[in-house]
C-alpha positions as CSV (number, residue, x, y, z in Angstrom):
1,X,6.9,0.9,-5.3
2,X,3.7,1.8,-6.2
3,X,1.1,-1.1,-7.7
4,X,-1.5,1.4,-8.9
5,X,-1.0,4.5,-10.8
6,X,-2.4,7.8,-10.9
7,X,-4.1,7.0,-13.9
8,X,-5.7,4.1,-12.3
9,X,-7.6,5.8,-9.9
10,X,-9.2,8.2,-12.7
11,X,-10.1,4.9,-14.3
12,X,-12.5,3.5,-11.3
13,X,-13.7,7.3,-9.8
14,X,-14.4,10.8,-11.5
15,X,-12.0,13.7,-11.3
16,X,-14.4,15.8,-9.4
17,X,-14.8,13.1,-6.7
18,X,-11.2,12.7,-6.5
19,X,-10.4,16.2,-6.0
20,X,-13.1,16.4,-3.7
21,X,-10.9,13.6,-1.3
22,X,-7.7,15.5,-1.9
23,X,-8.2,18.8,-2.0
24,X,-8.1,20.1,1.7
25,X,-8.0,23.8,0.2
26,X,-10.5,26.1,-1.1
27,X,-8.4,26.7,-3.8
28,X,-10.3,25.6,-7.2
29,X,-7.6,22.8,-8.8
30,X,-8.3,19.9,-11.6
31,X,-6.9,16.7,-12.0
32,X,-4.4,17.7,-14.6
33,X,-3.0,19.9,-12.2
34,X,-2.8,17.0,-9.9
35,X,-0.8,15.1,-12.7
36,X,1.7,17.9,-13.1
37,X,2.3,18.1,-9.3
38,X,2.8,14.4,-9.3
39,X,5.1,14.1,-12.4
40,X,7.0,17.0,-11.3
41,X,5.6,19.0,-14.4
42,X,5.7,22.7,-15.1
43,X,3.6,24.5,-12.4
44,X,4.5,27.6,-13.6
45,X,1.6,28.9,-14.9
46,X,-0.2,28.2,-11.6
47,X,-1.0,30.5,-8.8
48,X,0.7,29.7,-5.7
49,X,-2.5,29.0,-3.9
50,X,-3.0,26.6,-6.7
51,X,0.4,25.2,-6.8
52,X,0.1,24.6,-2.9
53,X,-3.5,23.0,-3.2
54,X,-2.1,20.5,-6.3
55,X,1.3,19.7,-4.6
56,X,-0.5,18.4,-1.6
57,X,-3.0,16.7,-3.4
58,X,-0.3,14.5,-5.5
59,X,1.5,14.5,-2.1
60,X,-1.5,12.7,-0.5
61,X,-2.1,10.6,-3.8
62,X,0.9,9.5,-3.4
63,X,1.1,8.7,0.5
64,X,-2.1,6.7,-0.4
65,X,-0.4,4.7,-3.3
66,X,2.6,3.7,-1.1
67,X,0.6,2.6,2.0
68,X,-1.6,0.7,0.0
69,X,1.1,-1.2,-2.0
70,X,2.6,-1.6,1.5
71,X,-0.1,-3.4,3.0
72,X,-0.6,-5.2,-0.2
73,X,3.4,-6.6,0.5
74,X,2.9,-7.2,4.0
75,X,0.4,-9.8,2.8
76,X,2.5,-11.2,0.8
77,X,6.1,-11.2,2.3
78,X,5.5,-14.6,4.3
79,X,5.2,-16.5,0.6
80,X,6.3,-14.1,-1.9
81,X,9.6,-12.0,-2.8
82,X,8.4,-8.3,-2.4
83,X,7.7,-6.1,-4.3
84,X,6.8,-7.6,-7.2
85,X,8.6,-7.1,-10.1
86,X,5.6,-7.7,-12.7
87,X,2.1,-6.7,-11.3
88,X,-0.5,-8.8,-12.3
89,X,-3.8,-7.3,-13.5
90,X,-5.5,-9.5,-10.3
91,X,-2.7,-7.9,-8.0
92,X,-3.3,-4.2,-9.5
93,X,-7.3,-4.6,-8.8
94,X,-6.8,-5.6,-5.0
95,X,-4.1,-2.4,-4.7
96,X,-6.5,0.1,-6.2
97,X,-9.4,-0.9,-4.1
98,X,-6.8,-0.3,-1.0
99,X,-6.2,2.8,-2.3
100,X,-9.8,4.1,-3.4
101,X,-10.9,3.0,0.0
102,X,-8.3,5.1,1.6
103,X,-8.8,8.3,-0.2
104,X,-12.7,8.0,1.2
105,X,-11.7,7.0,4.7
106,X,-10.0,10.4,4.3
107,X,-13.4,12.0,4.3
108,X,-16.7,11.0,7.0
109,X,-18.8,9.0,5.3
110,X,-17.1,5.8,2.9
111,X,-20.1,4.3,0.3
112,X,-20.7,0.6,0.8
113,X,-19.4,-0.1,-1.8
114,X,-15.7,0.8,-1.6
115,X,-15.6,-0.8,2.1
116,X,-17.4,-4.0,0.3
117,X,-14.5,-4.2,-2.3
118,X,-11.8,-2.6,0.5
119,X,-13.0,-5.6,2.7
120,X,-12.9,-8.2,0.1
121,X,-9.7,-7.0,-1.4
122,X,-8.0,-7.6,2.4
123,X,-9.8,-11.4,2.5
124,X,-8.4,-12.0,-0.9
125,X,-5.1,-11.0,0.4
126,X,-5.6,-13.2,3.6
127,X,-6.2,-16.0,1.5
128,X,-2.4,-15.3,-0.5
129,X,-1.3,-14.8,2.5
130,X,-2.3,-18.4,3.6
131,X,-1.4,-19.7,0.3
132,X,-4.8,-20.2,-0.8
133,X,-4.2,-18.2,-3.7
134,X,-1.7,-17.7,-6.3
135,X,0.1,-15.3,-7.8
136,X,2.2,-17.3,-10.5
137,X,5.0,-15.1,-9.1
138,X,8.3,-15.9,-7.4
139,X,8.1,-17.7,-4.1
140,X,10.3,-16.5,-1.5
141,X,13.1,-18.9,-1.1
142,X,12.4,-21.7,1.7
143,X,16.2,-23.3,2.7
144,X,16.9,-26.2,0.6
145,X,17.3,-29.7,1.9
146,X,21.0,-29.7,2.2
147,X,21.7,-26.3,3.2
148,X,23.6,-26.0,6.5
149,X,21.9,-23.6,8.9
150,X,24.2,-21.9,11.4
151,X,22.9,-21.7,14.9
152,X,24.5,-19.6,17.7
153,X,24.7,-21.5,21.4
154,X,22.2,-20.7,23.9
155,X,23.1,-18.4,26.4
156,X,24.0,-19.6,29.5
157,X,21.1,-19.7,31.9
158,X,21.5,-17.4,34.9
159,X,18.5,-18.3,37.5
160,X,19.1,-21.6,37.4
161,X,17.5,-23.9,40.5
162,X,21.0,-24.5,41.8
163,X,21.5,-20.9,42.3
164,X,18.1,-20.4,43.1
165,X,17.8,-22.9,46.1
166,X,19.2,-20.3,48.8
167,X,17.1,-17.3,48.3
């Protein structure tokens, strides 16, 4: 599950610069082509060359989205049931600077900018992670005083000092 949406992204960069980091073509696409490839839309009236170039486009979009959202739950995991059913606005903001940093990191040169918010984005997360921050959302579920834990018995140790001794 994705935290940001396509929509999203249009909201914090231009479409020009986003095609620019997803467009690995020379084929000339726009961002509403991107939209159809993504939503599965009627491509029909697309060239191949430009159904290719906008089907790979959403394709990375959305491998961006994912991994982004998937560090965002690795942070989160240790104190939080994942993924989160309601995204807060907070939560949302830290995802899309993931992902805005990523599509640059795509290309050579990131501006300071994204990596300042990319970089503050992963210390906010380190500080949910620690349970500095919170979410307001559903903990994960710590055993309750009470609950019977089962445990399996050790295995029985095989280089013990008894059986050691004559070697």
């Amino acid at each position: 599950m994705s935290y940001s949406i396509f929509d999203d992204i249009l909201g914090e960069i231009s479409q020009d610069v986003l095609i620019q980091l997803t467009n690995d073509s020379y084929t000339v696409i726009t961002a509403d082509m991107i939209q159809l490839a993504i939503s599965a839309g009627n491509l029909s009236a697309l060239t191949p060359d430009e159904v290719l170039a906008a089907n790979f486009a959403a394709a990375t979009i959305n491998k961006v989205l994912e991994r982004s959202s998937a560090q965002v739950d690795g942070y989160c995991s240790n104190l939080y049931d994942v993924p989160f059913d309601t995204v807060t606005s907070f939560l949302r903001s830290l995802d899309l600077d993931i992902v805005i940093y990523n599509l640059f990191s795509r290309r050579e040169n990131v501006p300071e900018n994204r990596l300042t918010r990319y970089k503050n984005a992963v210390k906010c997360l380190e500080g949910i992670a620690r349970g500095d921050i919170q979410l307001g959302a559903t903990k994960t579920a710590a055993p309750q005083k009470g609950q019977t834990v089962a445990v399996s018995p050790a295995m029985e140790e095989i280089f013990t000092m008894d059986r050691l001794k004559n070697y």
